[in-house]
C-alpha positions as CSV (number, residue, x, y, z in Angstrom):
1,X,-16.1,-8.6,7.6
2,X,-15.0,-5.0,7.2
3,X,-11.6,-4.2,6.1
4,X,-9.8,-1.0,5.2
5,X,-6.9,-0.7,2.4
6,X,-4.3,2.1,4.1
7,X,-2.9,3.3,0.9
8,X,0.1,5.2,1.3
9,X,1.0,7.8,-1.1
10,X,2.5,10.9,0.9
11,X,6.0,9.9,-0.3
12,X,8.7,13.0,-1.6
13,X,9.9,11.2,-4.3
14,X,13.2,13.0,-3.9
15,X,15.4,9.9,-5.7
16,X,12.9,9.7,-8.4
17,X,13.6,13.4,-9.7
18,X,9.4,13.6,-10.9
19,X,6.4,12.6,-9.3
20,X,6.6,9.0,-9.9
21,X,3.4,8.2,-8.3
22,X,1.9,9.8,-11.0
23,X,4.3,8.3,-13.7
24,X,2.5,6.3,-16.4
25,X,3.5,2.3,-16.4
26,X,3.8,0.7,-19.9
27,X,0.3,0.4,-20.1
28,X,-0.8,3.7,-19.6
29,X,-1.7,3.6,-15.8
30,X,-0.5,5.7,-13.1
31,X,2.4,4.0,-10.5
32,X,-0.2,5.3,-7.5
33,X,-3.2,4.5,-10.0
34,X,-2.2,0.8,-10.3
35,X,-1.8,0.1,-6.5
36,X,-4.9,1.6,-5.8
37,X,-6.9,-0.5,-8.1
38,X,-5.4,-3.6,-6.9
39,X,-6.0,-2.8,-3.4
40,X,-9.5,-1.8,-4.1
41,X,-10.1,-4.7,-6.1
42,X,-9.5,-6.9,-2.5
43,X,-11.3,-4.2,-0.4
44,X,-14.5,-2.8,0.0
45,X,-12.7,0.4,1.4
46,X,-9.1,2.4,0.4
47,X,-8.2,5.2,2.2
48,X,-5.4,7.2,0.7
49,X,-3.0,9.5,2.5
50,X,-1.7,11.8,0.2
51,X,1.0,15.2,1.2
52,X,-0.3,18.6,1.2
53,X,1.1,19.3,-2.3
54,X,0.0,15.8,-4.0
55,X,-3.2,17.5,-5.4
56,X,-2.6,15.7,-8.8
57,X,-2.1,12.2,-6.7
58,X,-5.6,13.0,-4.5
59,X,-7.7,14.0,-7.2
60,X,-6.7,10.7,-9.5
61,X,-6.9,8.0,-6.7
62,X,-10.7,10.2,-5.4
63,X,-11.4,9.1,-9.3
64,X,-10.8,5.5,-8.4
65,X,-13.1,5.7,-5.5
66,X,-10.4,6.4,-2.7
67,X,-11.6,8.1,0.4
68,X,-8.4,10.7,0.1
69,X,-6.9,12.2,3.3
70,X,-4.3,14.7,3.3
71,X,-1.7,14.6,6.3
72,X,0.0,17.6,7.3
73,X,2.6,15.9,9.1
74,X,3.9,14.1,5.9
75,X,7.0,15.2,5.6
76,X,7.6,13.7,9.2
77,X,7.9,10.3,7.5
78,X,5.9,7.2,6.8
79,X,5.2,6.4,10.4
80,X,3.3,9.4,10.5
81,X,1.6,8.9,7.6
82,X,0.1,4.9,8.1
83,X,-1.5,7.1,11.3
84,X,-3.2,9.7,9.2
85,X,-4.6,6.8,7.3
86,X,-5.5,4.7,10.0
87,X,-7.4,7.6,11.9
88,X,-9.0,8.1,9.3
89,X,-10.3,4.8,8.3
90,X,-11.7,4.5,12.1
91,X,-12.7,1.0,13.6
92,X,-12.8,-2.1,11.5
93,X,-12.2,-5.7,11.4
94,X,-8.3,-5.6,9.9
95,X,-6.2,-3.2,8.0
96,X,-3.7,-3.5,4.9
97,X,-1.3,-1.1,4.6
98,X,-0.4,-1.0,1.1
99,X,2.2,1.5,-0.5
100,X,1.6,3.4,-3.5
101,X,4.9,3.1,-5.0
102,X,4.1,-0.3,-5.4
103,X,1.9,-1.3,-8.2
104,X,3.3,-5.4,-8.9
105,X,1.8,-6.7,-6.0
106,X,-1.2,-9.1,-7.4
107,X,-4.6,-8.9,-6.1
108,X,-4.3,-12.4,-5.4
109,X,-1.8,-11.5,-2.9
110,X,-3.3,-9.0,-1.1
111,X,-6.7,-11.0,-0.9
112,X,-4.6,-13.7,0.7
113,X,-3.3,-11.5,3.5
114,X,-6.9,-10.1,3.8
115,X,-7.8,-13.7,4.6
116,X,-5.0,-14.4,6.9
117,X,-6.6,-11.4,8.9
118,X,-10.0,-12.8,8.8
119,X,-9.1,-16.0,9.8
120,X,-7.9,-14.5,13.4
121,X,-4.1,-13.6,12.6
122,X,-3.2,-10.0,14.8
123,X,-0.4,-9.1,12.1
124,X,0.3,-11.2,8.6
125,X,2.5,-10.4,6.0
126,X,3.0,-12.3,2.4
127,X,6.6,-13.6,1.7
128,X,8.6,-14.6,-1.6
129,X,11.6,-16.9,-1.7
130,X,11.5,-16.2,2.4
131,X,11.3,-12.4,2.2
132,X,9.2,-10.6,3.6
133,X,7.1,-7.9,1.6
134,X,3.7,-5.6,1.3
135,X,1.0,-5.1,1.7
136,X,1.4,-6.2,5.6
137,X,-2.2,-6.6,7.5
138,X,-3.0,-5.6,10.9
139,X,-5.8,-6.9,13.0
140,X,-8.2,-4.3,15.0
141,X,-6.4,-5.2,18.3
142,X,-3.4,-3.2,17.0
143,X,-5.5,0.1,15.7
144,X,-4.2,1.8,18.9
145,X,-0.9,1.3,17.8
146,X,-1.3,2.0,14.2
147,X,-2.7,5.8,15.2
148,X,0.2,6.6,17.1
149,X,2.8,5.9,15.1
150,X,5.3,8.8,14.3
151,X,8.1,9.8,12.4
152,X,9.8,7.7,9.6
153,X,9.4,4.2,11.2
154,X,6.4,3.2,9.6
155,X,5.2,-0.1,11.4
156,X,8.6,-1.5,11.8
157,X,8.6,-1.4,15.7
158,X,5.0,-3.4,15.3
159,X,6.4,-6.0,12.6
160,X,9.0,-6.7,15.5
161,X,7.2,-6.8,18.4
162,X,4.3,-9.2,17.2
163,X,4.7,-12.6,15.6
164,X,3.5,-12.4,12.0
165,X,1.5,-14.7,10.2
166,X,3.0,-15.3,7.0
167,X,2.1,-16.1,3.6
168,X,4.0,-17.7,1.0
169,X,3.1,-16.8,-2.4
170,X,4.3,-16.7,-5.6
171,X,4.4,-13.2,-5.8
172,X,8.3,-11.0,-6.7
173,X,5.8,-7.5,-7.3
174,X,5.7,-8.0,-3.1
175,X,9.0,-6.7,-3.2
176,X,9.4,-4.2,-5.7
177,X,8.5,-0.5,-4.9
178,X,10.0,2.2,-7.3
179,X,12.3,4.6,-6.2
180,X,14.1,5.5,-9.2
181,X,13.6,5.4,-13.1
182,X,16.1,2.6,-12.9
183,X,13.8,0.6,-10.2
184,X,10.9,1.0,-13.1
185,X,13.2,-0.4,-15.6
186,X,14.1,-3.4,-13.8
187,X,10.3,-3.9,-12.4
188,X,9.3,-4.4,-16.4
189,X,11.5,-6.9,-16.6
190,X,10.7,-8.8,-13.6
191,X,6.8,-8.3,-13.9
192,X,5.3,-7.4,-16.9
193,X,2.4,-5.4,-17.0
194,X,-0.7,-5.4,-17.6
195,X,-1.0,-8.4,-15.2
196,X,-4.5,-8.9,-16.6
197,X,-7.2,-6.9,-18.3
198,X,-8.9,-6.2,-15.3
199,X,-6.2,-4.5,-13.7
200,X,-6.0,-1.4,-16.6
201,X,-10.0,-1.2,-16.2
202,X,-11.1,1.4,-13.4
């Protein structure tokens, strides 16, 4: 079956005061770097939505084998965004929407909400300790609403509207994005990195 990553990476990073999708994790890798390896790792396909001045973000996620996209419409907010991404990946068999401010959430994890997909669910999401998290999957019988998302909802309406299939894992990183140096901080603590040696590899 043929399923898309939706990597979203078209943030401002306004709290963080830097780019911190290109800030290096203790190991040496990229925040946005990370997340895309991990997604790609589960997926034969990422597509990456970057802003119109994320040049340094595109051209490092293109070396990891990202189809890039940049959306114009940005800075309208991450609704707008997950439908630049979707568009772009076109038709397939499911879609994970993945952020790129998050870079703890296991392979493991997003393979098992891959195969909650493939096993027929329209909408699945992995929980921890009964909370919700990323990356959230979407079956092809919601692409239509995926591409006309818009403005800073990102797929909340969609979350609400369909029953989700969850997944219970073992998994805090599903949680964790990093909006300020502080988030980072507490993120080592919680889940140390490198996860594994295959996750620093390209």
């Amino acid at each position: 079956m043929k399923f898309v990553g939706l990597l979203l990476a078209a943030g401002s990073a306004t709290r963080f005061g830097s780019d911190k999708l290109q800030h290096a994790l203790p190991h040496g890798v990229a925040i946005a770097v990370q997340a895309a390896r991990h997604l790609k790792s589960e997926v034969s396909r990422v597509v990456a939505v970057v802003r119109p001045e994320g040049g340094q973000t595109a051209r490092a996620l293109a070396t990891e084998g990202c189809e890039v996209v940049v959306c114009d419409r940005a800075a309208e907010g991450m609704g707008a965004s997950l439908a630049c991404a979707a568009r772009a990946a076109g038709a397939a068999d499911g879609y994970l929407v993945a952020l790129g401010d998050m870079p703890f959430v296991r392979p493991s994890t997003i393979g098992a909400v891959r195969d909650a997909l493939a096993a027929g669910a329209a909408l699945a999401a992995p929980y921890w300790r009964a909370k919700r998290g990323h990356p959230v999957g979407f079956g092809p019988e919601l692409y239509s609403e995926l591409v006309a998302l818009s403005g800073d909802e990102g797929a909340r309406r969609l979350i609400a509207r369909y029953p989700a299939f969850g997944v219970e894992l073992d998994d805090p990183g599903i949680l964790i994005d990093i909006d300020t140096e502080d988030d980072l901080e507490s993120a080592r603590r919680a889940v140390p990195l490198p996860l594994r040696a295959a996750d620093v590899r390209p």
